[in-house]
C-alpha positions in Angstrom: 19.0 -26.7 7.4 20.9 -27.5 4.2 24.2 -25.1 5.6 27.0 -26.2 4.0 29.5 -28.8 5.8 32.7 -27.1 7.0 34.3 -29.7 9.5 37.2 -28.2 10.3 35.3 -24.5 11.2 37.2 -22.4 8.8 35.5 -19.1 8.3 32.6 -20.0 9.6 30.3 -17.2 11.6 27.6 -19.5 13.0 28.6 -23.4 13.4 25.1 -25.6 13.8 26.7 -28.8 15.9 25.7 -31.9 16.9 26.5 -32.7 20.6 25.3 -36.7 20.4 25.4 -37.3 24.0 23.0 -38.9 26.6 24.0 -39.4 30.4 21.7 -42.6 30.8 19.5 -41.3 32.7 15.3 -41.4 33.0 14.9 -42.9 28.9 17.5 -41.8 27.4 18.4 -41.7 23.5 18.8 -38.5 23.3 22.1 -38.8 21.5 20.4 -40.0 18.9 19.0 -36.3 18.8 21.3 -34.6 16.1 20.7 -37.1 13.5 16.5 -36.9 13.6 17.0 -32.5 14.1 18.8 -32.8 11.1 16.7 -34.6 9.1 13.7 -32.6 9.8 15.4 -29.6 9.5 15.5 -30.0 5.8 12.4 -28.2 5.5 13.5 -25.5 7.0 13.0 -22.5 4.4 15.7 -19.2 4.2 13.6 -16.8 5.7 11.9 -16.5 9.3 8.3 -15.8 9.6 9.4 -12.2 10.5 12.3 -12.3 7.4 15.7 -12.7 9.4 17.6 -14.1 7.1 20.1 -15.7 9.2 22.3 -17.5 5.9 22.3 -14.0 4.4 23.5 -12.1 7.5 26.4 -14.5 8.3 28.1 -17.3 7.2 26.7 -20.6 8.6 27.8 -23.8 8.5 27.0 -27.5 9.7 30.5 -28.4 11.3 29.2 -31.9 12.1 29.0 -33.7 15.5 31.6 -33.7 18.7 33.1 -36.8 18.6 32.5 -38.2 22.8 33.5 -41.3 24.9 30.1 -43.2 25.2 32.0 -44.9 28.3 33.2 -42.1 30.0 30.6 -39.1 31.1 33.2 -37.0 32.7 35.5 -37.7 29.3 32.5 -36.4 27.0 32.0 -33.4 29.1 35.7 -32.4 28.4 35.5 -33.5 24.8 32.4 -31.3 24.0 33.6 -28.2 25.6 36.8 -28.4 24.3 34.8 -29.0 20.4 32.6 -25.5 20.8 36.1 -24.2 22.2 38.3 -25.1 19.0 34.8 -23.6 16.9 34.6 -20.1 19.4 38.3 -19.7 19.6 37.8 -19.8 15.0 35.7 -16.6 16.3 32.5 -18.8 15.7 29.0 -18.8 17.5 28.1 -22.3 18.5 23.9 -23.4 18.2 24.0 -27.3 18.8 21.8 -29.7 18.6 21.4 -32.6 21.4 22.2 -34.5 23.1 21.3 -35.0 26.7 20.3 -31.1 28.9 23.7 -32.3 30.9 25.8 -31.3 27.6 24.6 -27.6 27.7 27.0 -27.1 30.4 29.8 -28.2 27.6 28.4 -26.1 25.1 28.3 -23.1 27.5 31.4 -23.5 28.9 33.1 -24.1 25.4 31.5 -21.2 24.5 32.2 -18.6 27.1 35.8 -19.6 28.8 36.8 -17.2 30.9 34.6 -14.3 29.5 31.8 -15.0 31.4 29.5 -14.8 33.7 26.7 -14.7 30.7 22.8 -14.4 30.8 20.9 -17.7 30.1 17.2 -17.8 29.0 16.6 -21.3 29.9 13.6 -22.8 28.8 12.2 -25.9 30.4 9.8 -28.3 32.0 11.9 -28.7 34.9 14.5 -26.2 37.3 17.6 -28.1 36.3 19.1 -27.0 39.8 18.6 -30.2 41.5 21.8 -31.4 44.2 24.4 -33.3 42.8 24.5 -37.0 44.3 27.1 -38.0 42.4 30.0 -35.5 43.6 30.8 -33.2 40.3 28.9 -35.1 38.0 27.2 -32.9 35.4 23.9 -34.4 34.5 20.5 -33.2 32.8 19.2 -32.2 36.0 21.7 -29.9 37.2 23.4 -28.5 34.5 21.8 -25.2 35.1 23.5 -25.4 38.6 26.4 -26.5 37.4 26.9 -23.7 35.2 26.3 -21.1 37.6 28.9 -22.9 40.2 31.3 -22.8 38.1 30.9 -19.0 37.0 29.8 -18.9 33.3 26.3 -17.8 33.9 25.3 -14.8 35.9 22.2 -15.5 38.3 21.1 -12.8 38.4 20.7 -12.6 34.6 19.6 -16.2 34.3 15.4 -16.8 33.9 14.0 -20.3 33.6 10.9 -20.2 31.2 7.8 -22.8 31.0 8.4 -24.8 34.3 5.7 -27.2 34.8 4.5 -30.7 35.4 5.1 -33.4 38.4 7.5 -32.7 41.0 10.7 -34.7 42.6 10.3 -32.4 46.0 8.2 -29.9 47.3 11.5 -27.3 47.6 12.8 -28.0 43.5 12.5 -24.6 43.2 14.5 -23.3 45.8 17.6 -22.9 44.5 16.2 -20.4 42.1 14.6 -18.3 44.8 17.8 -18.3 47.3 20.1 -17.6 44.6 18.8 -15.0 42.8 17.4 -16.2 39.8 13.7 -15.6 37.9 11.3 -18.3 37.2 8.4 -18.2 34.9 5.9 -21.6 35.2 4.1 -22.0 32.1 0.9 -20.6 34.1 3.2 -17.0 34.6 3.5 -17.7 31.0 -0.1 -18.1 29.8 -1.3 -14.9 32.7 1.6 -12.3 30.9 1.0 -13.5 27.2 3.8 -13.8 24.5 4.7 -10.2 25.1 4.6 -9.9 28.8 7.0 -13.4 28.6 9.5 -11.3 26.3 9.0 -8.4 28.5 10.4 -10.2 31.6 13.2 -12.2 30.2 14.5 -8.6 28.6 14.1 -7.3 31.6 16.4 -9.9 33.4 19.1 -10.3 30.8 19.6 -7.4 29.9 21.9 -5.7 27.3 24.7 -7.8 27.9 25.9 -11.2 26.2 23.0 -13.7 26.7 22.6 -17.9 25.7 19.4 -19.7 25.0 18.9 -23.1 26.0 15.8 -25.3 25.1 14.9 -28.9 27.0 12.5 -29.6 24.3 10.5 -31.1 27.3 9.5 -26.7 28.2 6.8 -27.8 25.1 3.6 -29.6 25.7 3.7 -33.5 24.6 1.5 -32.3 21.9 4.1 -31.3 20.0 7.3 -33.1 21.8 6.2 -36.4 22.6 9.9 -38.0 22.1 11.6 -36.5 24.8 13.1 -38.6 28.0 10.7 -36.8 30.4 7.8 -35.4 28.8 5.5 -33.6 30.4 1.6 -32.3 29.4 0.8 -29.3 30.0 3.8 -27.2 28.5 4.1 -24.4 26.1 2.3 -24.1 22.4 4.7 -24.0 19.8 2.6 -20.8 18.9 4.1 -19.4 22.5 7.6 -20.7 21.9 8.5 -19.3 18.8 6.1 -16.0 19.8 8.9 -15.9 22.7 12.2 -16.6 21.3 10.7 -13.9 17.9 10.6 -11.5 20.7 13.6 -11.8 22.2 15.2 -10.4 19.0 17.8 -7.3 19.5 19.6 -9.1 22.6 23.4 -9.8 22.5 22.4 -13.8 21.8 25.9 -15.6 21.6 24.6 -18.8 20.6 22.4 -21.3 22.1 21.4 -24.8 22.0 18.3 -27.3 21.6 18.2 -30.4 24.0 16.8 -33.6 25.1 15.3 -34.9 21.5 15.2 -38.8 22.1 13.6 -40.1 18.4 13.4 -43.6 19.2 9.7 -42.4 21.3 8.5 -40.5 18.6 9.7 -42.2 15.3 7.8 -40.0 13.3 9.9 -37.3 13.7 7.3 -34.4 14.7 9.2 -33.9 17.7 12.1 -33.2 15.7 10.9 -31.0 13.7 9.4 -29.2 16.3 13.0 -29.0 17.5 14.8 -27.8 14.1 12.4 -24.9 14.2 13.3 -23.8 17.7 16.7 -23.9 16.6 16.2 -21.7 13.4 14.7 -19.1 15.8 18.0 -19.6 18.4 19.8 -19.2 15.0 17.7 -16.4 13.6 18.6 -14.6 17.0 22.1 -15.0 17.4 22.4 -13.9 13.5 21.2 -10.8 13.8 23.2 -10.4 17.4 26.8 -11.5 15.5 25.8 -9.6 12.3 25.1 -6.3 14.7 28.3 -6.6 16.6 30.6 -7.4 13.1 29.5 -4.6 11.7 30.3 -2.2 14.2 33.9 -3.3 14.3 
């Protein structure tokens, strides 16, 4: 988004990351994510569509990319939380770009420590609350499980958004409905509109500190073709950005955007698709940190 590059975090309000990290899993590449987000994102202009003015508000920075163990899964999940740590414990809020879904347990935990539970608004094609075969392995299937296991997200504050496409199991969505949290399939989406959508999720989060995370496969392959599972049928860019616009006014703490793999879409559509969901995320938690700063 042309911020400047502060590496070391130094002052910085809002740090855009890069979480370059792919559990090698269904097709992969999405640690080559950050790289294409930040190319496209060069056309990214100053002001929102609704003029936030999220470079004005605070200062933003591009602190560059966590550095990860491409060998070592458990390793990376250490090394990226403990990166969004260093940048939160500077007083920072953290918006990455990925990387692999799995990360955003990293990026949360990083982010919250031990001040959670937080509300999530967790956008998606798929629940992300699947079992764990593995035995603590945090993967792009479960790291919306994972999060709430291991007490930084409230359930009862969390809301899945966009849910659609082909099935694993019959029962995927289960764990949502035995422990408490909401779930809106892209149908809920299209019956209650953009504003009925914003209505909901405010209604679930609530007042209190909140984190947005976006699979880029929640969007229809129309516009996010270069994903490791895409899926047809998903939300309109027009619905997405109506959405997150909307959610405007809630304690956003940060938030992160997922699961862009360029090598399938080469022509970096997908990306940019991304880079504007993430100025939104960014627009959001601008006016959030702006809000709260200046009430101190």
């Amino acid at each position: 988004m042309r911020a400047p590059y502060v590496p070391d975090g130094e002052g910085v309000e809002i740090a855009l990351v890069g979480l370059p990290y792919d559990f090698q899993s269904g097709r992969g590449s999405a640690r080559m994510g950050p790289a294409q987000i930040r190319e496209m994102s060069g056309l990214i202009r100053q002001l929102s569509y609704d003029l936030v003015a999220p470079f004005e508000l605070c200062r933003v920075a591009d602190v560059g990319n966590a550095v990860l163990n491409p060998m070592d899964p458990r390793k990376s999940i250490d090394l990226a939380t403990d990166f969004v740590a260093d940048l939160a414990g500077k007083g920072a809020a953290v918006v990455s770009a990925g990387g692999d879904h799995g990360v955003t347990y990293s990026a949360i935990k990083g982010l919250v420590g031990d001040r959670g539970p937080i509300g999530l608004v967790h956008f998606d094609a798929h629940p992300d609350t699947y079992d764990d075969p593995f035995g603590g392995y945090i993967h792009h299937g479960n790291t919306i499980r994972a999060s709430i296991e291991a007490g930084l997200v409230d359930p009862a504050r969390t809301i899945s958004v966009g849910i659609h496409g082909t099935r694993f199991i019959a029962t995927d969505r289960d764990w949502h409905r035995d422990h408490g949290l909401s779930l809106l399939t892209v149908d809920d989406v299209a019956a209650l509109g953009v504003d009925g959508t914003v209505a909901e999720i405010r209604r679930v989060v609530g007042d209190g500190p909140t984190y947005i995370s976006f699979d880029i496969d929640a969007m229809d392959t129309a516009y996010a073709v270069g994903t490791g599972a895409p899926e047809p049928g998903g939300l309109t860019m027009r619905e997405a950005l109506g959405i997150l616009r909307g959610m405007h006014g809630l304690d956003i703490i940060g938030g992160d955007v997922m699961e862009v793999a360029p090598p399938f879409d080469p022509s970096g559509h997908t990306a940019l698709c991304a880079a504007n969901i993430m100025f939104e995320i960014l627009c959001g938690t601008a006016l959030a940190y702006a809000r709260k700063r200046d009430e101190r």
